[in-house]
N, C-alpha and C positions, 0 to 999 in steps of 0.2 A: 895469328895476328902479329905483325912486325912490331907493335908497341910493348909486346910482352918477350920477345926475342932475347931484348937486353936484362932480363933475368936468368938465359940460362948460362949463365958464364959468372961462376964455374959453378960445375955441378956436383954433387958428393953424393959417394955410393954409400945406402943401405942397407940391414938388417932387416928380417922378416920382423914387425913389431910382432907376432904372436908368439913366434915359435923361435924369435932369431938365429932361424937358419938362415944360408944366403944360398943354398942350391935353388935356382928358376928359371924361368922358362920364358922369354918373351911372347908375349900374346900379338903384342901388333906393337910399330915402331913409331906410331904417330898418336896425336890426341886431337880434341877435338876442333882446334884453335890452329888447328896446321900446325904445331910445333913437332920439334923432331926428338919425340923422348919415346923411352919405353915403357910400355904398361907389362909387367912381369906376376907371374903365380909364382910363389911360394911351394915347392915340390912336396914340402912335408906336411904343410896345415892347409894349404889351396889360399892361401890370405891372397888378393890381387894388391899391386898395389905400381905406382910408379917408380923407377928405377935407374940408371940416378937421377937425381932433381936437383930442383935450384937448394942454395943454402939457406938456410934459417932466414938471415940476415935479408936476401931476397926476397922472399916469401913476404915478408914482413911489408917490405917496400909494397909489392903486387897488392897487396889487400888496399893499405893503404891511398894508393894511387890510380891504379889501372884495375883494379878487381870488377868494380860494380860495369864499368863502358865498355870491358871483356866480356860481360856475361849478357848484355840489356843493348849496347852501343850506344847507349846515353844514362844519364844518372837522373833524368827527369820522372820515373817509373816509381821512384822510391819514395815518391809522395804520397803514393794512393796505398802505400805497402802497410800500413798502420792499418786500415778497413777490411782489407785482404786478409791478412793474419788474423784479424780480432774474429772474420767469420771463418774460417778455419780453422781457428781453437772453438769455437762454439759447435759446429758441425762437426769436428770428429775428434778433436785431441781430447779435451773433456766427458764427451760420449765413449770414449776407450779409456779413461782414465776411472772415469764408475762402475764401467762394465769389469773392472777388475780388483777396485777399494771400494769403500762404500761412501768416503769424505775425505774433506783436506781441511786444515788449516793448520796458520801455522807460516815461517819464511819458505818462501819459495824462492827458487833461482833459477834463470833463465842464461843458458849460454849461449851468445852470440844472438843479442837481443832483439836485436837490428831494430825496430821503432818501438816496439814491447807489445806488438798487438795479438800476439799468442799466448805473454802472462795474462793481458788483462782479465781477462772473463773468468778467471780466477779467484779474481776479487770480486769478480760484479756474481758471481755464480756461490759462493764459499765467503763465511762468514771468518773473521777474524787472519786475513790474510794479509801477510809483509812482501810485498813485492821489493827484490830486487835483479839486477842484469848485471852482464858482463859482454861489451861491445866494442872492438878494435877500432871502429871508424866515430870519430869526433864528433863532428856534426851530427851523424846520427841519433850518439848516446845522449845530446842534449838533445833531441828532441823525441826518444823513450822516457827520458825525465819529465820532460815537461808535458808528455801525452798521461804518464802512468803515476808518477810521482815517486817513481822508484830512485832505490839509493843503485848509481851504475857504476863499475869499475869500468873507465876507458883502457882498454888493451887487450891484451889475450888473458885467459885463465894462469899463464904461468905465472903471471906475476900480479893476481888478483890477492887481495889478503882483506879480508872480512873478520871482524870479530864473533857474528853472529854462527849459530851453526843452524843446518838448511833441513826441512822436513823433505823437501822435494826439490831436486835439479834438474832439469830442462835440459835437453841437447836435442835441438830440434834440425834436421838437416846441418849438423853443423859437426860432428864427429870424426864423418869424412874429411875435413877441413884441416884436421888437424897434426901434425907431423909426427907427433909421440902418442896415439889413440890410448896405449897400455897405460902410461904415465898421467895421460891427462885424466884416463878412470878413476885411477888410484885416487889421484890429488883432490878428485871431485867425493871422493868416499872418505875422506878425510873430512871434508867440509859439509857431511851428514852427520845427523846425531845419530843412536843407535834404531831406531826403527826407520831410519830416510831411505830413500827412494831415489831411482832415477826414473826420469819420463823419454825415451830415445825414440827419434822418428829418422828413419834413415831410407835414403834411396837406392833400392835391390838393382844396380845398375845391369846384372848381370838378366835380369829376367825383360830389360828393354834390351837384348842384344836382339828380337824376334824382329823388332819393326826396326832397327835399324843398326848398321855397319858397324863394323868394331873401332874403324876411326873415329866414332863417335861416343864410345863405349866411358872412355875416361878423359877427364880434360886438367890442364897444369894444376888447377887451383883445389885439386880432388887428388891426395897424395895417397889417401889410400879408397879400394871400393870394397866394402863388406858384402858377403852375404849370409841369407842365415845363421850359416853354421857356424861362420867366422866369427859375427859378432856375439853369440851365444857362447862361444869357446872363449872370447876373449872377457866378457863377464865373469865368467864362472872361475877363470885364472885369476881375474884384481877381486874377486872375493861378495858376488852378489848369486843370488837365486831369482830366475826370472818367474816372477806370478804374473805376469797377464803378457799373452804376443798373439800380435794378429797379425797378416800380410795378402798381399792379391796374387799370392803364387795359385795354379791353379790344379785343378787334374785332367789334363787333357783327353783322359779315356772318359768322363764325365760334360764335358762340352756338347751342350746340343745345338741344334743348327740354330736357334735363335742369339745362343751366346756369341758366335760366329758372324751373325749378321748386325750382330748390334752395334750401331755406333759409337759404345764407349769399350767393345771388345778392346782395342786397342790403347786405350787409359787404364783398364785394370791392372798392368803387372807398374809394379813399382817402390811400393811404400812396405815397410818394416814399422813395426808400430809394438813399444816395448817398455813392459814394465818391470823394472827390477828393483830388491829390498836389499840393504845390505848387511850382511854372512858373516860369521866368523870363520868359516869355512871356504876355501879355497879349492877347484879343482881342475886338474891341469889333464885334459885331455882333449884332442887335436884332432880337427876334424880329417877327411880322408880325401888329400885334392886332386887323387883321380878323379875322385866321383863330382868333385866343381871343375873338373878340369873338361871333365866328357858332358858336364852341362852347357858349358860356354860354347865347346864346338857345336855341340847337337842343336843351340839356339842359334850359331851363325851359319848353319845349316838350313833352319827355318828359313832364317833372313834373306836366304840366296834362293828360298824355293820362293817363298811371300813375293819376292822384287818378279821374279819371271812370270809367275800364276796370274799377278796384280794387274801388269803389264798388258797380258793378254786375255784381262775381263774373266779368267778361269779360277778365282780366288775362292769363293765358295764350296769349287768343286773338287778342289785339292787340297784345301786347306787341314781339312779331318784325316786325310790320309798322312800328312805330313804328321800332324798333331799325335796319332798314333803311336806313333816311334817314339813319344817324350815317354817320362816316366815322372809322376811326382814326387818330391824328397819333403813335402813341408807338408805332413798330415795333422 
């Protein structure tokens, strides 16, 4: 999109945030916005991420200004988004959040709050709960205040300062978003008390490379794409143990022809869904990014048989054979 152009100038080369190596590989040279950046792996830990990018100071502008009409083409969406969230925390953030604790209460935090409708149920579900956020966009945070009655820090995390300390912190879709991912854990683990918790819901970009192009794979406003391994590795280094993770990775030798036919076959892969306690213990071991490297092509492989087979109404009948050649990494 030409409105976001004038953010790439100038750009500043990166570090691997896991591993900060800089040997990598370009995956593809474009995003999803038409711009002309690279989306690069990480040789030694497979971390994807974009490469180089706008600076800080940009980034900042983009959220601010152009983020929401880049993503939606209008900011009129963002009304309904408080209803949206409140029934998506109730349907599955909460439902994974007991399938793994047994209660909450307590301050909770919500990063990148956006209207608060994924804290609320929180309070409406959990007795004795302090809702607060942390929201870069203004108008927004005043109307997460005035939806939830939370205390909101307007701006980013890095420069949030709370007195309270947190039982549980939120990072809902919003991890990827952020340009120091290692940094902003740490800082988020500081502002837990000793048994706190994170709640991370992240989108496994790498397992929608099946239904679609890898121009589409990562977009400017997504500086880094986790997957499993990554973000698992990248906990376990800022000093957390994860007790509860669930995701719609699948095993394709386990696909039967109903899963294949079904209408939402194609909505299962996506979500990371992740609980973690925080450790005194830290450990530094990196995941192996051939094996995310021969994932990426093997799914843009799919993507190139799906688009031909689809094409020619032969989707059903090829699709298990393709499928076959996958191998699952997430048991």
């Amino acid at each position: 999109m030409s409105e976001l152009l004038k953010y790439l100038d100038p750009l500043e080369t990166v570090k691997c945030n896991l591993c900060e190596c800089e040997d990598t590989k370009v995956i593809h040279d474009q995003e999803r916005f038409d711009l002309p950046v690279n989306t690069v792996i990480c040789n030694n830990c497979g971390l994807v991420y974009i490469n180089p990018r706008p600076i800080e100071k940009n980034y900042y502008k983009m959220y601010e200004v152009d983020y929401r009409v880049a993503v939606s083409g209008t900011d009129d969406w963002l009304e309904n988004k408080f209803q949206e969230q409140r029934g998506y925390s109730q349907r599955k953030v909460i439902p994974f959040y007991l399938r793994h604790y047994k209660d909450f209460s307590g301050n909770l935090l919500d990063v990148g709050c956006s209207y608060g409708g994924l804290m609320m149920p929180f309070k409406e579900e959990f007795s004795d709960v302090n809702l607060f956020g942390i929201e870069p966009v203004v108008n927004i945070a005043e109307q997460a205040q005035l939806k939830t009655g939370a205390k909101i820090h307007v701006g980013p995390i890095e420069t949030a300062e709370f007195s309270e300390k947190f039982n549980l912190i939120i990072f809902a879709r919003c991890l990827n978003h952020m340009l120091d991912p290692m940094t902003t854990i740490q800082k988020a683990r500081s502002m837990l008390d000793e048994q706190g918790k994170l709640l991370i819901i992240l989108h496994d970009a790498i397992s929608t490379l099946m239904f679609q192009g890898l121009s589409q794979f990562t977009e400017i406003t997504h500086p880094y794409i986790f997957s499993p391994e990554t973000i698992k590795s990248l906990l376990a280094k800022a000093g957390f143990k994860i007790i509860g993770y669930e995701d719609k990775a699948f095993d394709p030798s386990h696909l039967s022809k109903e899963d294949i036919q079904s209408v939402s076959f194609r909505k299962r892969f996506g979500k990371m869904f992740i609980l973690a306690q925080k450790t005194d213990q830290t450990e530094i071991s990196y995941p192996d990014a051939d094996e995310i490297w021969e994932r990426i092509q093997t799914h843009a492989r799919f993507y190139a048989d799906y688009k031909d087979t689809a094409s020619k109404g032969l989707w059903h009948e090829k699709v298990r054979h393709i499928l076959s050649g996958l191998k699952s990494k997430f048991k």
